[in-house]
N, C-alpha and C positions, 0 to 999 in steps of 0.2 A: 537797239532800235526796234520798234513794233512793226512787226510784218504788216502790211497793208493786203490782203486778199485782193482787191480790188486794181491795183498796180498789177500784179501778177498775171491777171488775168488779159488783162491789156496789152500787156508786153508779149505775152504766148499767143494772143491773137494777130498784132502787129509782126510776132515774128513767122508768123506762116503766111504772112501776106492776105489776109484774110479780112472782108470789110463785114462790120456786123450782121449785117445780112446773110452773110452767108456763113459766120460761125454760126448765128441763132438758128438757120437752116439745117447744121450739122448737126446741134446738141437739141434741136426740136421746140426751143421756146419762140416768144417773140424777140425780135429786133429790137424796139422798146426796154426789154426787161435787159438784153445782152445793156443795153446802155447803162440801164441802172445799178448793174453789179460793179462796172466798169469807175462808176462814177462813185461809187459809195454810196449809193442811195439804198441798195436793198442787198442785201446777203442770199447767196444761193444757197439753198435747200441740199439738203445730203445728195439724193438722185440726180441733180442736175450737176453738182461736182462732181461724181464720179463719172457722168457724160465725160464734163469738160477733162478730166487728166485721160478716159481712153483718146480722145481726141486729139489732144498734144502730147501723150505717150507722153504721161510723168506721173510718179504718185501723189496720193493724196497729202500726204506729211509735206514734202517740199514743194506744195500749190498752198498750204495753209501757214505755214512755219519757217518757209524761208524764203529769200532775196532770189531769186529763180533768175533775174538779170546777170546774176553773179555763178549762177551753175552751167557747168557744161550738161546740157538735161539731153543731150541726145544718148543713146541707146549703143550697148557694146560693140555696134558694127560697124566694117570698115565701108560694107556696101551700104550709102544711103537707102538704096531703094528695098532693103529690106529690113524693116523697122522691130523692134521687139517690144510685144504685146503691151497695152497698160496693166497695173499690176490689180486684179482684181480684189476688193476684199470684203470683209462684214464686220457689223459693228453690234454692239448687245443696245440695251435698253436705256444703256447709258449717254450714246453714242461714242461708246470708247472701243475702238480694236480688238474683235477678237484674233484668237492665235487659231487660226486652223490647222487642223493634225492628215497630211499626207502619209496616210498607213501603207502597209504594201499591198495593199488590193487595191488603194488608188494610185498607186505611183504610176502604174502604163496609163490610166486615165489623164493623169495630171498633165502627160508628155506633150498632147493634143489638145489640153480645156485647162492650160493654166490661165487663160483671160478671160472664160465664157464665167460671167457673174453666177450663172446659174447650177452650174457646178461647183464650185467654190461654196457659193449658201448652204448646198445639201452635204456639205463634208464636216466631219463631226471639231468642234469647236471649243474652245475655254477660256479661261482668263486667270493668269499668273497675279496674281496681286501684289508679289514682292519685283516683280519684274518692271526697275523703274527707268527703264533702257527708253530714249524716245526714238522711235521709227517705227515701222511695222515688222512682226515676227510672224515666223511660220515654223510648224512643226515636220517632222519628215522620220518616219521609220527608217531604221538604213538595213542592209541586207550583207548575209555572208561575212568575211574575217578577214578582210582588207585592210579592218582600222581596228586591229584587237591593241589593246584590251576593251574597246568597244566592241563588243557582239551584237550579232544578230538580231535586232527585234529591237534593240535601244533607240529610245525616241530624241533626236539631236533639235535643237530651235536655234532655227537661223534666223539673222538681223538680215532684211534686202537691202542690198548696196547696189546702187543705179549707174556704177561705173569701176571697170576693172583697174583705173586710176585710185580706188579706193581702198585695194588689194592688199595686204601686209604680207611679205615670203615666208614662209614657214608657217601660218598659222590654217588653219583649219575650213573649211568650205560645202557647202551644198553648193553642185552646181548640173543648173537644168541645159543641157544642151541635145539636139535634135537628132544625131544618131543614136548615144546612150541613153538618153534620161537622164534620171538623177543618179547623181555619183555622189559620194563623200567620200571628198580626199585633203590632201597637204598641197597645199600651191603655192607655185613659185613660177612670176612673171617675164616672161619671153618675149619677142619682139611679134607683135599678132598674134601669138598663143600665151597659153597657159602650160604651164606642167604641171601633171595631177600626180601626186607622190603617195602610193599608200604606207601605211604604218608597219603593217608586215610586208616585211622585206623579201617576202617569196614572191611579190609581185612586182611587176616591171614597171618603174613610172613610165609617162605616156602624154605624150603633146592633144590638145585641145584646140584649135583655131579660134580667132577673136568672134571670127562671124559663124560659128557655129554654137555660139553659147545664148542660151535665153535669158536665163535667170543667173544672179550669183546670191547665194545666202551665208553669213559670214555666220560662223556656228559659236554661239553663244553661252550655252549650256548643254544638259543631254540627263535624260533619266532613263536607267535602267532597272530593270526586275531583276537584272542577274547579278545577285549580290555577288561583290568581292569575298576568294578565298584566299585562307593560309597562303604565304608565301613560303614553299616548304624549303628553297633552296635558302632562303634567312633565317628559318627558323635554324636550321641544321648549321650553320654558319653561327649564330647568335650560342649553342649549344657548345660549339665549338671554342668561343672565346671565352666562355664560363669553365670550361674544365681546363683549357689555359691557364687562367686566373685561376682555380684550385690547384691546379701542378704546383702554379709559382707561388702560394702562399703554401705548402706543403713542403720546397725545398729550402724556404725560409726557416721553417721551423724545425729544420736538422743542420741547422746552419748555426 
């Protein structure tokens, strides 16, 4: 079934209680034109959708690509009255998605202007061409040896998941929340929280609350500079079963 843009937009206006007039008042056009998107008569412009999803706090993929009557679109928190951000983003020349890269000289910045459009635009950007995933991705430096054998400085890209009903246990996480920032951990779903489970085991998992999380980024991929070494304890083992195998074909042949 073809998404209808125009349904969606109607239903997220009717679902805030909201009469044209005063959506068109929120996202800045005319009355008039709110009718016309509404009705199918004219398609909104890039800038004025990304108005409309900060406004109903939804992203751009499930206001264009899916049945939004059928999604639970509200946001990780148990308190209504504290909503989580729309998801800001930028697009190339294409109009297609780009992947912005959160390095670690932006991750404190990102903690406070993960929605200000304008920070988002000036953070450095690219495009995977073999990445035929549909949703929006983002990039994220991670820090330190929590998730070894991912080190230090390795770039992880997360897929935004808009609900921790979205969550798989044991698989893998970027997630933005208001005391820490960004974490990359192992999660596994609690009743209002999260457990963040790191890889090395020297570190203690650690509960997360539902309503202290912003963002969840499901981690995707990951590129690093720091090439894999020798595994010396296989190597030495593999050495091992080779002079085995020479022993026992040696006592054969005085047999």
């Amino acid at each position: 079934m073809m998404i209808k843009i125009n349904e969606n937009i109607r239903y997220l206006r009717k679902k805030k209680g909201w009469t044209q007039e005063k959506f068109s008042n929120k996202i800045g056009i005319k009355r008039s034109l709110v009718g016309a998107y509404e009705e199918g008569r004219s398609d909104p412009r890039l800038n004025n959708l990304l108005k409309m999803c900060e406004v109903f706090s939804i992203s751009l993929d499930n206001i264009l690509r899916k049945d939004v009557s059928k999604l639970n679109v509200e946001n990780y928190l148990d308190d209504d009255s504290q909503k989580v951000k729309v998801l800001s983003i930028t697009v190339d020349s294409d109009g297609d998605e780009n992947i912005e890269l959160i390095n670690q000289k932006a991750s404190a910045g990102y903690t406070n202007s993960y929605s200000d459009f304008e920070f988002i635009e000036n953070l450095p950007k690219f495009q995977l061409p073999f990445l035929h995933f549909s949703g929006t991705h983002r990039a994220f430096e991670i820090k330190g040896d929590s998730m070894l054998p991912l080190t230090s400085g390795s770039i992880v890209i997360g897929k935004y998941i808009e609900s921790i009903d979205y969550i798989r246990d044991g698989k893998t996480y970027i997630i933005l929340t208001k005391d820490e920032g960004i974490v990359y951990k192992r999660v596994e779903t609690q009743e209002k929280s999260l457990l963040l489970i790191s890889d090395n085991n020297k570190y203690e998992p650690y509960k997360v609350g539902n309503n202290d999380i912003i963002e969840i980024w499901e981690a995707i991929a990951f590129f690093s500079l720091d090439l894999p070494r020798p595994d010396n304890e296989y190597s030495s083992l593999k050495d091992d079963i080779n002079n085995l195998y020479s022993n026992l074909d040696q006592l054969k042949n005085k047999l």
